[in-house]
N, C-alpha and C positions, 0 to 999 in steps of 0.2 A: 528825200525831200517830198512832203505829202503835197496835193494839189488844195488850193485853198477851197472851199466852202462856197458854191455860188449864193446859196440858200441864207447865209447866217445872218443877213437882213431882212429876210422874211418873216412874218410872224405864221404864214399859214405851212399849213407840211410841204414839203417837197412835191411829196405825192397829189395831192389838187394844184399846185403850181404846175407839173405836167401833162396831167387832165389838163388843166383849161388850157394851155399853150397847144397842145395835142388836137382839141377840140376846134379853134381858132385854127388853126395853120392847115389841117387837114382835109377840113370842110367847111365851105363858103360860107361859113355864118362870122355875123355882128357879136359885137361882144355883148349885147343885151341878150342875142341868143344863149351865148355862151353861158351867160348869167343864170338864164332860164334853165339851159338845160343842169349846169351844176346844182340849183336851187330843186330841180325836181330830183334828183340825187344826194340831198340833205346839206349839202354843203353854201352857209348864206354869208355869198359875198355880192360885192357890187357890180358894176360893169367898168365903175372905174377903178376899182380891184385890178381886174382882168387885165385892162388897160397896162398899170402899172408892174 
């Protein structure tokens, strides 16, 4: 029995879903930071993205 898919409602990759979770959990920052910093690493999402 395979384990289900946490992702398969996501539209962005896995991989920036755990950047920004990473980002957020790791170090003291706001999700507006979190925004910033994934946006200065080409990735444009929101903070209410991040949020969600």
């Amino acid at each position: 029995m395979t384990n289900p898919n946490p992702f398969k409602w996501f539209k962005t990759s896995p991989e920036i879903i755990r950047l920004a979770v990473m980002l957020y959990v790791r170090f003291p920052l706001s999700l507006r930071n979190v925004e910033d910093l994934l946006h200065e690493r080409g990735v444009d999402v929101s903070h209410e993205t991040v949020r969600y």
